[in-house]
C-alpha positions in Angstrom: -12.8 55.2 -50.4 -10.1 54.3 -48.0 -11.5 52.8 -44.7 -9.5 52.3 -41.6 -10.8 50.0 -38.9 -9.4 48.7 -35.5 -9.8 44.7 -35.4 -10.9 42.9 -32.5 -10.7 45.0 -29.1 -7.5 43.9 -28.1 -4.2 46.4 -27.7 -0.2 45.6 -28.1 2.2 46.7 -26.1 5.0 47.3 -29.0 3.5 45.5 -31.8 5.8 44.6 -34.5 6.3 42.1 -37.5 3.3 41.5 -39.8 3.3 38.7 -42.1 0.5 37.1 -43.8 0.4 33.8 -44.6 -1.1 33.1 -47.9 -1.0 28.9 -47.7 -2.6 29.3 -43.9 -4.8 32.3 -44.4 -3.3 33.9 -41.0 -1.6 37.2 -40.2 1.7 36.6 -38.0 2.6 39.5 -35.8 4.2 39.6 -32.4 4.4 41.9 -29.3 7.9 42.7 -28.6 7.3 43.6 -25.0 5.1 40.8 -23.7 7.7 38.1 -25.5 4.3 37.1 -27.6 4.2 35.4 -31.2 0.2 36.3 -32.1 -2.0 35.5 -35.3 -5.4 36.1 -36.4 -6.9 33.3 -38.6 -9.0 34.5 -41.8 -12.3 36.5 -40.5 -11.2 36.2 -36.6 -11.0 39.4 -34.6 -9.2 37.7 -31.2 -5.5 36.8 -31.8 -4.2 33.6 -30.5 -0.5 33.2 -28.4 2.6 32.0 -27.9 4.8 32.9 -25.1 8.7 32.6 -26.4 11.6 32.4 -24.5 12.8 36.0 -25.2 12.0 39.6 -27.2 10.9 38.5 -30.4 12.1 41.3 -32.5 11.9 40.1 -36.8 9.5 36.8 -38.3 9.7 35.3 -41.6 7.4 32.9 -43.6 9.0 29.4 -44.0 8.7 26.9 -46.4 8.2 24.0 -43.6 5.0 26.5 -42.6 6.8 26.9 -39.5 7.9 30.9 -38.7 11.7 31.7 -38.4 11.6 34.0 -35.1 14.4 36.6 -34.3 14.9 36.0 -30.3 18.0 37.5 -28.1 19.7 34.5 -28.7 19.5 33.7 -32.9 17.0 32.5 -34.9 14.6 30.1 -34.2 11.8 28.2 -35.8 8.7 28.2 -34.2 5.3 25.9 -34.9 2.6 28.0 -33.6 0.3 25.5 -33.5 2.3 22.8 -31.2 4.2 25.7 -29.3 7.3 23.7 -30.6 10.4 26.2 -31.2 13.8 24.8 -32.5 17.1 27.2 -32.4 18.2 27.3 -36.2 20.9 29.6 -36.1 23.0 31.9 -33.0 23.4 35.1 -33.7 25.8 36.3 -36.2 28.0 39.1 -34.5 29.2 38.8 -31.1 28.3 41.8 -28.3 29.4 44.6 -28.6 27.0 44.3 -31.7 23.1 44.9 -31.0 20.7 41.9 -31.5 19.0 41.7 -35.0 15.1 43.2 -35.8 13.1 43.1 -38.5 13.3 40.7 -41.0 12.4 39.2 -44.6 12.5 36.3 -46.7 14.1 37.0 -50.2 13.0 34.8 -53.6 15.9 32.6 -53.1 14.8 31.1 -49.9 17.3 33.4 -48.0 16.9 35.6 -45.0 17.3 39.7 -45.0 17.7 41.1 -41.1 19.7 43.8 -39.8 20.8 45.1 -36.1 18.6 46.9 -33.3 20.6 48.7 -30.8 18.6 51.6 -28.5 22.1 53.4 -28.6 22.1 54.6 -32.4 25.7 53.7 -32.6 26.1 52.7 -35.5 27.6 49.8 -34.5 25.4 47.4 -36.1 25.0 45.4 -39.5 22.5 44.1 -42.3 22.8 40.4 -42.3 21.9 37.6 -44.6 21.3 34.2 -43.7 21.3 30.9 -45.5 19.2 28.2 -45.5 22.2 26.0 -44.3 22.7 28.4 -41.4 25.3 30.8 -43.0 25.4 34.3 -42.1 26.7 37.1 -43.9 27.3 40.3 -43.2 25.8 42.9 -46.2 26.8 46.3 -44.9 27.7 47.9 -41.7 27.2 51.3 -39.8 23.8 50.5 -38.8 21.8 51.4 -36.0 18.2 50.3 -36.9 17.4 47.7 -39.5 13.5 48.1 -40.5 11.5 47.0 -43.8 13.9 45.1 -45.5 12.5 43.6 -48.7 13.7 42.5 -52.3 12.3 43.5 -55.7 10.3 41.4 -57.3 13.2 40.8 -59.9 15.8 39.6 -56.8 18.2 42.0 -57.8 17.4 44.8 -55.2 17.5 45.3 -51.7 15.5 48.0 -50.6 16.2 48.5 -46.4 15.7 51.6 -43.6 17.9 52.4 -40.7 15.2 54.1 -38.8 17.0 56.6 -36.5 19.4 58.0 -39.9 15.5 58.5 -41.4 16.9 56.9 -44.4 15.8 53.9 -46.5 18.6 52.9 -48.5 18.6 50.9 -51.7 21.3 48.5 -52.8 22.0 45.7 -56.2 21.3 42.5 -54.5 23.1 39.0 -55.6 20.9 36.1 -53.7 23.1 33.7 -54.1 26.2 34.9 -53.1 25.0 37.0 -49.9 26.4 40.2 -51.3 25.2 43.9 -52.2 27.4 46.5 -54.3 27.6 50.5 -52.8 24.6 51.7 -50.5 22.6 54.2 -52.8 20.1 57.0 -50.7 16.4 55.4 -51.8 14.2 57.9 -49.7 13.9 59.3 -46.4 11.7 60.8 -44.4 13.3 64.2 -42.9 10.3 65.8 -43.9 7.5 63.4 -42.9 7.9 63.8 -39.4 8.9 60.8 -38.1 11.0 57.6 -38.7 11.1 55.1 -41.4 10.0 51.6 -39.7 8.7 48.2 -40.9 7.4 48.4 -45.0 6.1 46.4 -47.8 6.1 46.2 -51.3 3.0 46.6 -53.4 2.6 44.2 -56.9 3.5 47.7 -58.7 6.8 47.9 -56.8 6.3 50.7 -54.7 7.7 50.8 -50.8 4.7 50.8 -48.3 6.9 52.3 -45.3 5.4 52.6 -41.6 6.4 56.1 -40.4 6.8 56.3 -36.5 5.9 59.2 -35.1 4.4 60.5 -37.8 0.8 58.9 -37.4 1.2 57.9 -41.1 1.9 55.5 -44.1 3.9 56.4 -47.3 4.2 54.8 -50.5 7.3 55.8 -52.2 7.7 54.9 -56.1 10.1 52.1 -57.5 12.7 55.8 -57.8 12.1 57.0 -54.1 9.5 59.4 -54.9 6.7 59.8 -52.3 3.6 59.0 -54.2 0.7 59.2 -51.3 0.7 58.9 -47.4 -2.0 57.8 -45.6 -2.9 59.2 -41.9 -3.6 56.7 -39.5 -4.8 57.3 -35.8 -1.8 55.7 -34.1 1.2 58.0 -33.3 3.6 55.0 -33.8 2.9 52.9 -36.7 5.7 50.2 -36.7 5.1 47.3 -39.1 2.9 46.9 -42.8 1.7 44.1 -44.2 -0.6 43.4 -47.6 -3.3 40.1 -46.5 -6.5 38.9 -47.0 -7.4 35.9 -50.2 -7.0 39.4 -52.7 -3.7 40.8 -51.3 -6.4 43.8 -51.1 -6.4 44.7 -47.5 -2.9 46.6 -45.7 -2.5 45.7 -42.1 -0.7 47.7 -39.7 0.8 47.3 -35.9 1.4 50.1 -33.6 3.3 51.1 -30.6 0.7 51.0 -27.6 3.0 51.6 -24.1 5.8 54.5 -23.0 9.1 53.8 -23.9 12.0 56.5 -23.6 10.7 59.2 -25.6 7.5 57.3 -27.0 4.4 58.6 -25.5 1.3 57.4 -27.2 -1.5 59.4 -26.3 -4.3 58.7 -29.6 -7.0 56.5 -28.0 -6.2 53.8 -30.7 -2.5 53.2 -29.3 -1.5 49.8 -29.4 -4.0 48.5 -31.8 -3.6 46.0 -35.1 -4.9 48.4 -38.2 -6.9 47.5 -41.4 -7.1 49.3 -44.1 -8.9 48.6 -47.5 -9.9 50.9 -50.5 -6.3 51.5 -51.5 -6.5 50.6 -54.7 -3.4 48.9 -54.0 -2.7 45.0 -54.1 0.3 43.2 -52.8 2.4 40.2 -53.6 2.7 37.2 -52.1 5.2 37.5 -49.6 8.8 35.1 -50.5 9.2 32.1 -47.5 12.7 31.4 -46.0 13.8 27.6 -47.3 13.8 25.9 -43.9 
């Protein structure tokens, strides 16, 4: 039976990012709005802090333990527990471009991101990042970059842009920074809201958070939608598979007005878990730095 439960009595203003970290037993998220890195250790219920310089928008798991933070100014690596944080990288694109979002670690140590601009442009980009510093640029006309993640195989990149309410799937080569022809994965046109942050499941299917829609869907390895979940936030925004089993799905939510975002469901703003999927995850890849 699937159970959702609120942890802790704490809300977020725009809660974003999950990532568990198997080797620390701690969930990562952040709060985009209050310029907060947070995490839960195994078992606690009341999230410790960082304040960083700027919006913290995309995390990733590194190998050094530290995280790799997305701030307005590039990436930066961050020890949570000394409050040390270390620029590793400006950002890739110059303004006009918008500022990156969400990002992943792939299986060669590299980093997926993408552009966030409020405008829906499409003026932005998916980026990859080395772990020498390089960037790359993967594919551009983006407005939105949400849930990227790679097969389990490397050779796929499956990644949204949230206000086309597409996911889009492309053949991934790791080592050279490059993708072949953007391929339609899934979207969600019919699911009533937005595609936002995702994860993948050991089975391979796409855990996506959808915004507005008060829900969670798990498409197939093909794009098929294969169950969705209600949830009692209206803006789900980030998905994450923790706990020592991989067993338990956390989710983060939007929690405060925003342009057209008006939460109104009493559990606005909190940090989800769910367990009784039936579903397990993987454990998630760590950028090489």
């Amino acid at each position: 039976m699937v159970d959702i439960r609120q942890i802790g009595d704490f809300k977020l203003r725009w809660g974003e990012s999950l990532h568990w970290d198997d080797r620390a037993g701690r969930l990562y998220f952040v709060d985009c709005a209050a310029n907060r890195l947070r995490w839960l250790d195994a078992g606690g219920d009341k999230p410790a802090e960082l304040r960083l310089a700027s919006m913290p928008t995309g995390l990733a798991l590194t190998e050094s333990g530290h995280v790799l933070a997305l701030l307005d100014d590039g990436a930066h690596l961050v020890d949570a527990d000394s409050g040390r944080t270390e620029r590793f990288a400006g950002n890739p694109a110059p303004a006009p471009e918008p500022r990156l979002n969400d990002a992943q670690a792939d299986r060669h140590g590299n980093l997926i991101t993408g552009s966030l601009s409020f405008t829906h442009d499409n003026s932005g980009s998916f980026w990859w990042l080395s772990p020498r510093g390089e960037w790359r640029r993967l594919d551009g006309g983006v407005s939105d970059a949400n849930g990227p993640v790679v097969t389990a195989d490397g050779g796929t990149l499956l990644i949204a842009d949230t206000s086309a309410k597409a996911i889009y799937r492309y053949a991934y080569d790791a080592q050279a920074g490059a993708v072949g022809p953007r391929e339609r994965y899934a979207d969600t046109l019919d699911l009533g809201g937005l595609p936002d942050g995702a994860a993948l499941d050991a089975d391979g299917n796409y855990w996506s958070t959808i915004t507005g829609g008060s829900k969670l869907v798990c498409f197939g390895p093909e794009g098929d939608t294969v169950r969705e979940v209600g949830l009692p936030v209206e803006y789900p925004t980030s998905v994450a598979f923790g706990g020592t089993d991989l067993d338990r799905l956390y989710v983060t939510s939007i929690g405060m007005d925003f342009r057209h975002i008006r939460p109104t469901m009493p559990a606005s703003g909190a940090l989800l878990e769910i367990t009784g999927l039936g579903a397990t995850g993987a454990i998630e890849p760590r950028f090489s730095a």
